[in-house]
N, C-alpha and C positions, 0 to 999 in steps of 0.2 A: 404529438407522438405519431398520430398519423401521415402526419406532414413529413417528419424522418424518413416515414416507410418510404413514401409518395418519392422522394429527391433523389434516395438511395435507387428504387427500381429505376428509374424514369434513365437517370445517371447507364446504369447497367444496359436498360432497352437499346439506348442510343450506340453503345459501344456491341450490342450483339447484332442490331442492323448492320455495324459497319461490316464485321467483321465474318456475319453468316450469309451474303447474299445468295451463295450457291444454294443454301440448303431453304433457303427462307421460298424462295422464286417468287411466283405470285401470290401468295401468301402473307408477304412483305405488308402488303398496305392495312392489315389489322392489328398487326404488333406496330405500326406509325400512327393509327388512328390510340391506340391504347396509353401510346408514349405521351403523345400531341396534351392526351386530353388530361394526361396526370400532372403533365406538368401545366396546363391551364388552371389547375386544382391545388396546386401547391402552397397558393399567398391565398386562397380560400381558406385552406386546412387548416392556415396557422391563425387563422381571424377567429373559423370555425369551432377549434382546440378549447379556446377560452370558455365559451359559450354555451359549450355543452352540456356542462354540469346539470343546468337551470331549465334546458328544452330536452325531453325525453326524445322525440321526435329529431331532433337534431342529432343528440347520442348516438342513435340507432344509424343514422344516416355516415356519422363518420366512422361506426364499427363497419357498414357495408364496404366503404373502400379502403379503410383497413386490412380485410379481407381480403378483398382482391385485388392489390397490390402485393399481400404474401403471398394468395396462389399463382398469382404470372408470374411472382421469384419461383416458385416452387416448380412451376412448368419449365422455367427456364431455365433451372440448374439441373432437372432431370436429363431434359434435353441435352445440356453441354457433356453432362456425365455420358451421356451414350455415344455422343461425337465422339471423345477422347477417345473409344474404342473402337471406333472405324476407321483412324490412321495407320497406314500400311508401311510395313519395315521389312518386310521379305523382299529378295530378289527373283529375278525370273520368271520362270513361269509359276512359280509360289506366288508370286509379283499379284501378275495378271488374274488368277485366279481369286486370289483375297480383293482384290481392285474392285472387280465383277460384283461379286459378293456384299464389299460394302457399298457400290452405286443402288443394287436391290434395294440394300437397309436404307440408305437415302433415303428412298423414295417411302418406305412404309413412313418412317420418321416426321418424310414433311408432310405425309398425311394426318398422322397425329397430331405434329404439334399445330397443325391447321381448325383439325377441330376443335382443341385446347382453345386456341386465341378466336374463334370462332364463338365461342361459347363466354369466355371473358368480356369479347366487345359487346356481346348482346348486355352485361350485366354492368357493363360500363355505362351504355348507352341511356340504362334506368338510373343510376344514380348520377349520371349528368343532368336529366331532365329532373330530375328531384335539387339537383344544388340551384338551378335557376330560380324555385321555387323558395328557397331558403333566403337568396339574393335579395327577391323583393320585401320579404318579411323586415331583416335584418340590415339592407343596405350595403352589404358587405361588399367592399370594391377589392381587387388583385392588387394587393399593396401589402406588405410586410407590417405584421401585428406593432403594438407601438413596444412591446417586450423585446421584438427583434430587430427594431428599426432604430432602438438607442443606441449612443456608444455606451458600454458598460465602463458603471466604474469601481474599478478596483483598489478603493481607498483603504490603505493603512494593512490590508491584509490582515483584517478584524478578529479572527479567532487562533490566528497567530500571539497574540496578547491575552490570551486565554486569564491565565494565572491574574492580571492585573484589573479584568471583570467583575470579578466573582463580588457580588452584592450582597446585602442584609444578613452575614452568615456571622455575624460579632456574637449576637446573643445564645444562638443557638451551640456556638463554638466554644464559646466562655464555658456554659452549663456543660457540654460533653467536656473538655479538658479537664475542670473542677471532677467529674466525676473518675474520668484515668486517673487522675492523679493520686487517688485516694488510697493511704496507705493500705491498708487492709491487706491481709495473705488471703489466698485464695483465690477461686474463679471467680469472675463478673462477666456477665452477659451484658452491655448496653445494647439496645436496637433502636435502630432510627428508620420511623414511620411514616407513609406518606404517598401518596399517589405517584405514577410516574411524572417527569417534567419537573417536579418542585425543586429536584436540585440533592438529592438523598447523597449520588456518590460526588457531588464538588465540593457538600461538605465537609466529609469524612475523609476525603483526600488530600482536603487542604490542613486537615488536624493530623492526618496519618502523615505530612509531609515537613508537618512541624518542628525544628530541631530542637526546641524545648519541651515538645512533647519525646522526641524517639527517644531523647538519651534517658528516661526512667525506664527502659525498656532493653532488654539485653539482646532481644529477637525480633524481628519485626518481619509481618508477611502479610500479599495483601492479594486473596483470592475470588474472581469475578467466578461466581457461581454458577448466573443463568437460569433459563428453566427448563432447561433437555441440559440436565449436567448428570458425568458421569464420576461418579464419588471416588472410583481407582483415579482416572485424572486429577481428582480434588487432590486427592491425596498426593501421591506424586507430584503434582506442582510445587504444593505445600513441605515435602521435601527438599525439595531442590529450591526455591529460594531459601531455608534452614539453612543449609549448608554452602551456599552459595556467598548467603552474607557472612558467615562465618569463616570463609578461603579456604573449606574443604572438600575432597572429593564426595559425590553422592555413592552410596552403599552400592558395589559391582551388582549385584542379583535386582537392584530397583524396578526394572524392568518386568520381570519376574516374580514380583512379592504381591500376594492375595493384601485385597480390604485389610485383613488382622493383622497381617505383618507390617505392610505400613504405621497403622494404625498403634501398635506398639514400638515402631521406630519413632513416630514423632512423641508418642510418649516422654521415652528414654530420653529424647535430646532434650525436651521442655525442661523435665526434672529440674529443682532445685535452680533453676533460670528465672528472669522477669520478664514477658513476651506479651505483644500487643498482636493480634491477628483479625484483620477483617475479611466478612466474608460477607461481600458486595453481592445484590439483588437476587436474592433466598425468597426462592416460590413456592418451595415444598418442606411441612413440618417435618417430612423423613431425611433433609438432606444434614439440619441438624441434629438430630436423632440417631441417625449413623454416625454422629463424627463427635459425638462430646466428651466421649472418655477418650479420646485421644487426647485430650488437655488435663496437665496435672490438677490436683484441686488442694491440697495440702505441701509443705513448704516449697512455694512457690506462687508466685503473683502475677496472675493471669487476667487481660483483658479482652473478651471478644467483642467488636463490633459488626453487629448484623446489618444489614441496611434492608429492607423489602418493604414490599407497598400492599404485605397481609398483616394487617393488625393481630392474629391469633399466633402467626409465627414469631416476631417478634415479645409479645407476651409471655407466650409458653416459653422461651428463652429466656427471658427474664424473670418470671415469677421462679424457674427452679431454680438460680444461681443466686437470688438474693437479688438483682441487675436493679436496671434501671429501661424505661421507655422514652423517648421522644419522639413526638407527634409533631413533624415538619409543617408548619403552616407555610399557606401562602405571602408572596414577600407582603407588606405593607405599602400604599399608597408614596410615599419619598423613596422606600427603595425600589420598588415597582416604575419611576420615575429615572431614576439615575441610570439604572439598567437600561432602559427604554433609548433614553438620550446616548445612552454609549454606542448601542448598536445602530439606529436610524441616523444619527449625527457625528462621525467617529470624528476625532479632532475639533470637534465644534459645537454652538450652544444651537438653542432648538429659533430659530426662525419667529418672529412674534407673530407672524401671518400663519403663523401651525401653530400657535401654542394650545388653543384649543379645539382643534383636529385630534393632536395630542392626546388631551385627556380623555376624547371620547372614546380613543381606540384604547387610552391603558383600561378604562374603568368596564371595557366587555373582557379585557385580559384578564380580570380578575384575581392576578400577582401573583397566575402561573406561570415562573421563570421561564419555560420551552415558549411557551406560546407569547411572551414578548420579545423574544430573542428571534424565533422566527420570524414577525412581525416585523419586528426591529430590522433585521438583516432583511427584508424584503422592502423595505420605504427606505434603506441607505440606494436602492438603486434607482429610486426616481427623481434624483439630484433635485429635492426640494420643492417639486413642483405642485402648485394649491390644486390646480385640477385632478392630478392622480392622486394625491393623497384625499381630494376632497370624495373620490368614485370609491378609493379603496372604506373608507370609513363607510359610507353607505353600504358597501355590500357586505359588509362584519355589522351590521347593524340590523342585516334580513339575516345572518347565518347561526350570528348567535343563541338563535332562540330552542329548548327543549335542552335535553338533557347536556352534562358536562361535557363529558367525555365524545361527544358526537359534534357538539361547537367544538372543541380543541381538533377534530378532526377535519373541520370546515376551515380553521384558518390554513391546516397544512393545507387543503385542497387550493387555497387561494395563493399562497406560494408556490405552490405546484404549479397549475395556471399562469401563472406569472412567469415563470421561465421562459424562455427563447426556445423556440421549436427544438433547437438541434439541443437543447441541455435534457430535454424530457426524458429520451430515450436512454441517454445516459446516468440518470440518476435514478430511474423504474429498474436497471439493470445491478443497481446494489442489493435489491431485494434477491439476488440469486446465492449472496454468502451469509452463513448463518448468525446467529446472533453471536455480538460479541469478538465474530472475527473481525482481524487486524488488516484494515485495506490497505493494501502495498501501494503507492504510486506510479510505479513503473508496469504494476500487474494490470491495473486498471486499462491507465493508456493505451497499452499493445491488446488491451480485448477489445478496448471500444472501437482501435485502425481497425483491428481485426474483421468486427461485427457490420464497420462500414459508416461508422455513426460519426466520425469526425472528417469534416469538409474540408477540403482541402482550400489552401492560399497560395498564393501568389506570395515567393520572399519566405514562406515558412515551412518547414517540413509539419506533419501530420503528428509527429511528436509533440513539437512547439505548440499546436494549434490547441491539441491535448490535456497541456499543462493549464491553458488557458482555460478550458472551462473548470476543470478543477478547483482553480483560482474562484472562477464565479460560482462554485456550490459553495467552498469556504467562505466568501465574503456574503453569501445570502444566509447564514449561519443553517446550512442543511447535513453539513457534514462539521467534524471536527477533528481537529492534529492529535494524533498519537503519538508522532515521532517525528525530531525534524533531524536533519541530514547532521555528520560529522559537524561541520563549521556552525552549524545553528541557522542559519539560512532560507531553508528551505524545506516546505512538508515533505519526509519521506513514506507517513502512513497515516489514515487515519480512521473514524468512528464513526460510526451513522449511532441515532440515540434508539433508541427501544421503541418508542412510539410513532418517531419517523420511518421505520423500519417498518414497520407495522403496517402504516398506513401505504408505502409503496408497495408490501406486498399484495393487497387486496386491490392496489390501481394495476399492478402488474396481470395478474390471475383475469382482472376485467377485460384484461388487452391483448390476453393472451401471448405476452411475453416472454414469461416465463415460470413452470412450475416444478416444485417440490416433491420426492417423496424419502419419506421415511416410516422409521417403525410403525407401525397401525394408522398408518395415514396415506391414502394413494389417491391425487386431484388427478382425475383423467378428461381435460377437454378433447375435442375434436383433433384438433392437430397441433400436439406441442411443438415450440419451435425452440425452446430452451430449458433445459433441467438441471436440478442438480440432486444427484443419485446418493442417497444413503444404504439403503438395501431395498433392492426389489426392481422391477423391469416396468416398462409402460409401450403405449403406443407411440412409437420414435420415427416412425417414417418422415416425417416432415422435419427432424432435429436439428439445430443448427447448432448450438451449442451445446455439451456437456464436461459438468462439473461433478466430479466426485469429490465428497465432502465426509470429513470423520472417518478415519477406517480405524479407529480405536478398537472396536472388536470385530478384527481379522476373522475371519472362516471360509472355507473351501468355496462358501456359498457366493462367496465376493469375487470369485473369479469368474463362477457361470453366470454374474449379472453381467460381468463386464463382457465376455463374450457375446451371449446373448443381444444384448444393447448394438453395440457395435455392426453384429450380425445384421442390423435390420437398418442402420444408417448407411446413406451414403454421399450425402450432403451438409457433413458438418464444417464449419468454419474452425469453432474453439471445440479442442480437446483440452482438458485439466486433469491429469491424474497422480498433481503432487500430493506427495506423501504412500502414495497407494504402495502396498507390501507387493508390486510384483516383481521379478525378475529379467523379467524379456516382453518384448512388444510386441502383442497378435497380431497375427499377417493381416486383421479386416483396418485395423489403422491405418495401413498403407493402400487403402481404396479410399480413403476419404480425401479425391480428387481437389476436393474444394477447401481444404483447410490450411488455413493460414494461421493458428495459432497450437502452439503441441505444448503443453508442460507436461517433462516427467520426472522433477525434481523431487529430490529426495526418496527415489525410487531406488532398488536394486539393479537399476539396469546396467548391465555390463558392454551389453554390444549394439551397435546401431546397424543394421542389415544391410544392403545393397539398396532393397526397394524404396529407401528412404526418397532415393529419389523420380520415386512417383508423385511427388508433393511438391509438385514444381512449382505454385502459388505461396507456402510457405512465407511468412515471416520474421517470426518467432519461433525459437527454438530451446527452450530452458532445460537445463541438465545440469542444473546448478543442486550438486549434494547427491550427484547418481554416483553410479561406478564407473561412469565410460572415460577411457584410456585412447581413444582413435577413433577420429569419423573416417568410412569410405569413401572411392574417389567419388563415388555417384551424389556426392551431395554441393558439388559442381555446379549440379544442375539446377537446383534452388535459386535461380539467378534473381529470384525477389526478396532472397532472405536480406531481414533488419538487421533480427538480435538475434547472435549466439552465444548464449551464457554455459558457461561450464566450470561446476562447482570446485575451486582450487582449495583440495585439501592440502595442510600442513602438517607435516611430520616434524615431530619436533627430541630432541635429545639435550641431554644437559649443556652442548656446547654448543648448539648448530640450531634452525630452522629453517626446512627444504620446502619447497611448496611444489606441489603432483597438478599436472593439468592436463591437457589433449593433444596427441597427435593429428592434425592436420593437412589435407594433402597440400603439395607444395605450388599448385596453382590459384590455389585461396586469392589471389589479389588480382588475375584476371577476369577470373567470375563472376563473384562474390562481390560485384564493384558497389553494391545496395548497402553494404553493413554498416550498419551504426553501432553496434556494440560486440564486439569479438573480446568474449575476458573466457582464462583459463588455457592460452593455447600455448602448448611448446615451442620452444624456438629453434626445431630439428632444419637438417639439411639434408637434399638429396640430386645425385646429380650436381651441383653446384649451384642449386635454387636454396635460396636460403627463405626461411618465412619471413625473417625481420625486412628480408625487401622487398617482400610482395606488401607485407603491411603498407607499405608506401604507395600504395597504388589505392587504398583503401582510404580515399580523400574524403568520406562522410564520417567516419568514425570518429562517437562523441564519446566514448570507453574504451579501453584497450590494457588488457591485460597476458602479457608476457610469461612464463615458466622456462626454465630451463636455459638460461642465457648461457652463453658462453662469452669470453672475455673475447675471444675475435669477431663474436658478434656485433660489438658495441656499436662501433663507426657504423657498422649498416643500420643500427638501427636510428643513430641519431639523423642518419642522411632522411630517413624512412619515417622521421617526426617532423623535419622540413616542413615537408607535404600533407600533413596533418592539424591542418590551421583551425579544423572545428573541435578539437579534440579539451573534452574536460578534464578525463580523470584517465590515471598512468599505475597502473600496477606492472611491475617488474620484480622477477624472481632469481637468481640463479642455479645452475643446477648442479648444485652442492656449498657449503660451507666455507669450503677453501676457494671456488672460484672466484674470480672478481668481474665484480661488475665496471666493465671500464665506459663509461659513456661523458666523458671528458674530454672530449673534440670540437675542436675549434672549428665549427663552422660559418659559413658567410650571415648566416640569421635563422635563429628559432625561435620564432618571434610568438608560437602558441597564445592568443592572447587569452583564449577561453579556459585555458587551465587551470583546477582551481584545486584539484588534490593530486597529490605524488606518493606512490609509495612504495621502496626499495626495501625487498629482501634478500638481503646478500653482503659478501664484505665488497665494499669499497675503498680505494686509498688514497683519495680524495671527494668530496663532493663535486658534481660538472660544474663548472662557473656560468654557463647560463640558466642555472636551477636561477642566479641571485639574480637575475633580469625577469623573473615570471610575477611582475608586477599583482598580477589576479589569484596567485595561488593562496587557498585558504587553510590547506590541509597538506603536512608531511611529516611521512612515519617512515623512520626508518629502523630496521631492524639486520641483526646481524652484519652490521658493518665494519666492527672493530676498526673504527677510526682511531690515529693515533694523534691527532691534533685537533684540538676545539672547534665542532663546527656553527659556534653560535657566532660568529665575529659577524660573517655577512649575512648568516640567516636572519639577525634582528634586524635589516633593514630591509625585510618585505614587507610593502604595506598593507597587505591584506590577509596577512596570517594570522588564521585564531584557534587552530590547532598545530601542535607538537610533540610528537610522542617520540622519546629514542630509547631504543630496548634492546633486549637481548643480546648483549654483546656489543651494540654498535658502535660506543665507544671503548675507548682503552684506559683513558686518560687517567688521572686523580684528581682532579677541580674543573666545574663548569662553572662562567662566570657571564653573566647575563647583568651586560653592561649598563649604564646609565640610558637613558631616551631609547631603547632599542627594543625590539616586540610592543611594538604601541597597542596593537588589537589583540595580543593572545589573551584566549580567552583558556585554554585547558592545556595545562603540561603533565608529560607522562614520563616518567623516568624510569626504567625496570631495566633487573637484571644487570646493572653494569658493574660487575667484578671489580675491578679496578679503580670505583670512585668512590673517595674521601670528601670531597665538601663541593658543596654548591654557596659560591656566592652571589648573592641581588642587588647588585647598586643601585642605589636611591632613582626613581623615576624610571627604572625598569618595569616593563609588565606592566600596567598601572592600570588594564583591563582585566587580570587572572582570578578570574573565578572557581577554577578548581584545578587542585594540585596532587598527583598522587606520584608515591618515591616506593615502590616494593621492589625486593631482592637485593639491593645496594647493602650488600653485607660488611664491607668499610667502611660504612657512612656512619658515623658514632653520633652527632652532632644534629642539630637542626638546620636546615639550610638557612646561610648568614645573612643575614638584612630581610629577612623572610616577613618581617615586624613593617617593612615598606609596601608590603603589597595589600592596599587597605580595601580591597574589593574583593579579597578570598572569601566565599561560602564554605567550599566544602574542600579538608584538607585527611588526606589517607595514607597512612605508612603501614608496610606491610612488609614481614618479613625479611625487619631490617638488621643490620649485626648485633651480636649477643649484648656489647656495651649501648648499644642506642636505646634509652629511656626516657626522649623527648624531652631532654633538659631545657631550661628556661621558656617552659609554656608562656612562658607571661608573654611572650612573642605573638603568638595565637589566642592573645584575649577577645581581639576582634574576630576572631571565627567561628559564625556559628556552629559549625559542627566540624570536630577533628576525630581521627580514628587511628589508633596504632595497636595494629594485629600482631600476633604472632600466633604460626600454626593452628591458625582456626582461632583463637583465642585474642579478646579484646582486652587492654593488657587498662586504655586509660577509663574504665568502664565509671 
């Protein structure tokens, strides 16, 4: 971690030498001495990182330079900040004057920052003659730790397979199902008991996801509680998946309804229903206590499953409903074994030269599922080798001794350790979101360029580099997938566990990384350099980051934090104020010279100011779910922005869906030549600039999303995707119903090869025929296209499509016919809204990978779709508000599906 600090300044030093000589003068050779020697320090740090744990003496030594590599950041971005306001824009004798006046300030400036670096070197010069002293002890030569001196490997993308892991849970599964299943009317409380780590919610997930368990169940909802939960949230969650799964709108005032009203809505819907509801890791006896007469208890059959690791909550649950307890043990020795081998050997058997390495490391694991899965996922990266596995056993052999939960704490520290210098900083940095939230992929990335922590390559953008470590937290099993992308591919979110969580938050606070505050709790170190704000202010001068977190209950008060705070930074990098209820941006934002990431998603913000472009570092920009309608010219000047996301609402009517995005100024494509992601932007014109062809200038962009096309736009923009050779993902909208999207031109080659999702909203009257040459695409939705001729003939010979969704109007037709050998990989078809169709046929060897099927709104479609009986890999099949004669005749088709659903108006008709 220290080592990150060390690369990151050392990196900066070098580039303020080049670039301050005038200001630096003689002065210079302390800030080279300070450079020099941090980077002499760096293949020390990462030797030293490991080793620290076990020499207090040592600790102490790497928190010293620690330190002072963030105070020489700290001197040095004061510094630049006051530069920025010595640059002169006045003419004349205003000129001369202001000129004068800032040569003065020079001169105080290089006085200061002299005694600054003055005072550093001295502190330098002590913990250099200390690291020599370490040298002799330890040996430690200037060579790259052997964590970062491997090639990593990234086999199999190990918790990508999550579902197909999951060990010892037969018996424990068997006795909970047996127990759901029990006729009885009435409430039942089950709770499942057990320390963190044993595995409480992959149980209960995998029973709550069973299709033989949901269909006894008319309702099904599944709420992660937490231990800072707020019971209005509980509840309102707990509405909206009700009605959610049901295909009705949630109650207009939801927003608006107290605890009670809730609390007698979910009532009402329960009524005289059969509903299964878990409520995943329950800390407090009051959050049951509050919420149990919200659940019917007479004619109606009610299951709740608690999950928490307090034996009296669970009890008390149970002993008032009649319930039942289960007490999660640890796996058993073969299952403790199979797990084991899954994750240290993915694809392969255990080596006979480790089999008993092996068993000494599972028998200190003691058949805590976390702590052999992290184990596990830490010895898949030392590709087999007797010596590190033979060091790693020995030192789980001095760690495990004394209490439980304090060894389960030592093995995390030993994977921690274990990371690659540049991964530390990035995975201490998870401890800044709360429990239980859902880590974005793309949110992560742009904080970590942000923060500085991802190295740049030769051949890779800082994106790519990004993705990669990500890769190695999943495959060390430190994090885990929420959510993977449309086509199933690729992680788009994921989970840190409770206990991991934990344990980086208290490595964090030691590192002073990063800190917290909320209700009755305020950690005040010396100099924080990262927070995340729930209510209340701190000492922020040194701030590099802020995140605001929960604004669940708004008050006047949340505005004076936010000022305040702001008020007293002026070297922040990341700002995060999604979700925050404000309306407009405070002018102190547009002083945070140094910031390079701004989210204000899901904000009211309506207007972006002129001063926007004082943010000339800038590279992220997220207004993805605000109000804003038009950026000014001034953001021009951003010439390093990446991403600009802007949230494209759809407006939608019984015949039409229009999609609302941003005006732009029309020189976007000489400026802006940095961007990699531009989604939600109109496609106005002015002067005879049009955006579609500046787009074309915008040769990094790996997203791109269009609004408001017009039909003579097309040809420019297809010329304008030529030039677009890294491009993945293609959103296009038109601006309005009746427009057409004409992007049908024959040009010399659009050869896109990284395309992998398309998605047209608008009519079209025809599909482009080089859509059928995009080899790589894995994703295409089209909607509102009222096509009048089947566009499946050449779409099933892409070979890498495994989404398809056509809706809303997009065809006209009366039969879709999804021929013999054609969609080899779809894996998910969507069919909605199409007026005008009557039958879908499937010939034999069609689709032969279609795992889910869903047909809502097809109000002619009487019939089941024909040959439906061939597609022998459907899971999961969903018809919804199909025409009045459609009563899913000849089921026998669908005997191979585990779970089939046909709604109507909220209402599950094959219950």
């Amino acid at each position: 971690m220290a080592e990150s600090a060390a690369s990151f300044l050392f990196n900066q030093l070098t580039l303020f030498l080049q670039q301050e000589q005038e200001l630096l003068g003689g002065i210079g050779d302390n800030a080279v001495y300070i450079r020099d020697e941090l980077g002499q320090m760096r293949a020390f740090l990462r030797a030293a990182d490991e080793k620290e744990e076990t020499d207090p003496q040592l600790k102490e030594w790497v928190k010293k330079v620690r330190e002072i590599t963030y105070d020489t950041e700290d001197v040095l971005e004061r510094y630049m900040l006051k530069l920025a306001h010595l640059h002169c824009d006045a003419d004349g004798y205003k000129r001369y004057v202001k000129k004068m006046c800032a040569s003065v300030k020079k001169v105080i400036l290089r006085h200061q920052i002299a005694s600054e670096f003055r005072k550093i070197k001295l502190r330098m010069e002590n913990v250099a003659t200390t690291q020599l002293r370490f040298k002799d002890i330890y040996g430690f030569k200037n060579q790259e730790s052997s964590s970062s001196s491997k090639t990593y490997d990234t086999r199999g993308d190990a918790l990508l397979l999550e579902e197909e892991e999951v060990v010892g849970i037969e018996e424990p599964k068997k006795q909970l199902v047996e127990w759901l299943k029990q006729t009885d009317d009435g409430l039942m409380v089950i709770s499942v008991v057990g320390m963190g780590g044993l595995g409480k919610t992959t149980l209960v997930k995998k029973i709550y996801d069973d299709s033989s368990v949901k269909s006894n169940f008319d309702c099904h909802v599944w709420v992660t509680v937490s231990e800072n939960i707020d019971l209005d949230r509980l509840l309102r969650d707990m509405i909206n998946q009700l009605v959610s799964e049901a295909k009705l709108q949630p109650p207009e005032n939801l927003e608006a309804m107290n605890g009670d009203g809730m609390k007698e809505y979910v009532y009402k819907f329960l009524k005289d229903k059969t509903y299964m509801i878990v409520l995943d890791d329950v800390w407090k006896v009051h959050v049951w206590e509050s919420i149990r007469y919200s659940f019917p208890r007479n004619n109606a059959r009610g299951r709740i499953i608690i999950t928490t690791r307090l034996y009296n909550i669970g009890n008390a649950a149970c002993i008032e409903t009649g319930g039942h307890l289960y007490n999660l043990a640890p796996l058993n020795a073969e299952n403790s074994e199979k797990l084991f081998y899954r994750k240290a050997f993915p694809g392969n058997s255990c080596p006979s030269y480790l089999n008993e390495i092996s068993k000494s490391i599972l028998k200190r694991c003691e058949g805590l599922p976390l702590a052999i899965v992290v184990i596990g996922g830490l010895l898949a990266t030392k590709n087999n080798n007797f010596e590190d596995w033979k060091i790693l056993e020995r030192t789980i052999g001095l760690e495990l001794e004394g209490d439980y939960l304090k060894r389960l704490n030592k093995l995390l520290s030993l994977s921690y350790y274990d990371l690659p210098y540049y991964l530390k900083a990035c995975f201490l940095y998870l401890s800044i979101f709360p429990e239980d939230y859902l880590l974005e992929k793309w949110e992560l990335i742009r904080i970590w360029i942000a923060e500085g922590f991802v190295e740049p390559k030769d051949g890779k953008t800082r994106e790519e580099i990004a993705e990669t470590y990500l890769s190695e937290l999943l495959n060390r099993s430190l994090i885990g997938v929420a959510e993977t992308s449309l086509d199933g591919t690729t992680p788009e979110s994921f989970r840190i566990h409770d206990i991991l969580r934990e344990y980086i938050i208290s490595k964090s606070r030691e590192q002073n990384l990063f800190t917290g505050t909320s209700e009755g709790e305020m950690i005040r170190p010396d100099k924080i350099r990262r927070m995340a704000i729930h209510k209340g202010t701190d000492n922020v001068k040194y701030l590099r980051s802020l995140f605001w977190l929960d604004f669940s209950e708004y008050s006047e008060s949340v505005v004076l934090v936010f000022h305040e705070v702001l008020g007293h930074c002026r070297i922040l990098k990341v700002l995060s104020l999604r979700n925050a209820p404000i309306d407009s941006i405070p002018n102190d934002v547009f002083k945070q010279y140094h910031l390079k990431y701004l989210d204000l998603s899901g904000t009211n913000i309506s207007v972006i100011p002129k001063s926007i472009g004082n943010l000339q570092i800038l590279e992220t920009l997220n207004l993805d779910r605000s109000k804003v309608t038009e950026f000014p010219v001034e953001i021009l000047k951003l010439r390093k922005l990446r991403h600009i996301l802007v949230g494209t609402s759809y407006s939608t009517n019984p015949v039409s869906v229009v999609a609302q995005g941003c005006k732009a100024p029309y020189e976007i494509g000489s400026y802006l030549t940095s961007l990699q992601t531009l989604r939600g932007i109109d496609a106005d014109e002015e002067d005879g600039i049009k955006i579609v062809q500046q787009v074309g200038k915008l040769t990094q962009l790996r997203s791109l999303g269009i609004t408001k096309l017009r039909r003579e736009d097309g040809r420019d923009l297809c010329l304008s995707l030529v030039n677009l050779t890294n491009l993945r993902e293609l959103d296009i909208s038109s601006i309005n119903e009746d427009e057409v999207i004409d992007l049908d031109h024959s040009l010399s080659s659009l050869p896109l090869p990284f395309l992998r999702m398309i998605c047209l909203c608008g009519r079209l009257e025809k599909l482009p025929r080089w859509a059928y040459s995009l080899h790589g695409l894995a994703v295409l939705g089209l909607w509102g296209s009222r096509l009048k001729e089947d566009p499946l003939e050449h779409l099933g010979d892409l070979p890498n499509l495994v989404r398809l969704e056509i809706a809303i109007f997009a065809y006209e037709g009366e039969e879709l016919i999804f021929k013999s050998r054609k969609f080899q990989k779809l894996e998910t078809l969507c069919l909605g809204k199409l007026r005008g169709l009557r039958c879908v046929r499937v010939e034999k060897d069609s689709m032969p990978r279609l795992a889910r099927l869903d047909l809502w709104d097809c109000e002619r479609m009487e019939e089941l779709p024909e040959g439906i009986e061939h597609l022998i890999n459907l899971q999961h099949v969903e018809f919804v508000n199909m025409s009045e004669k459609f009563n899913g005749g000849h089921m026998w088709k669908l005997a191979h599906v585990p779970r089939v659903e046909i709604w109507e108006k909220g209402v599950i008709l094959n219950k």
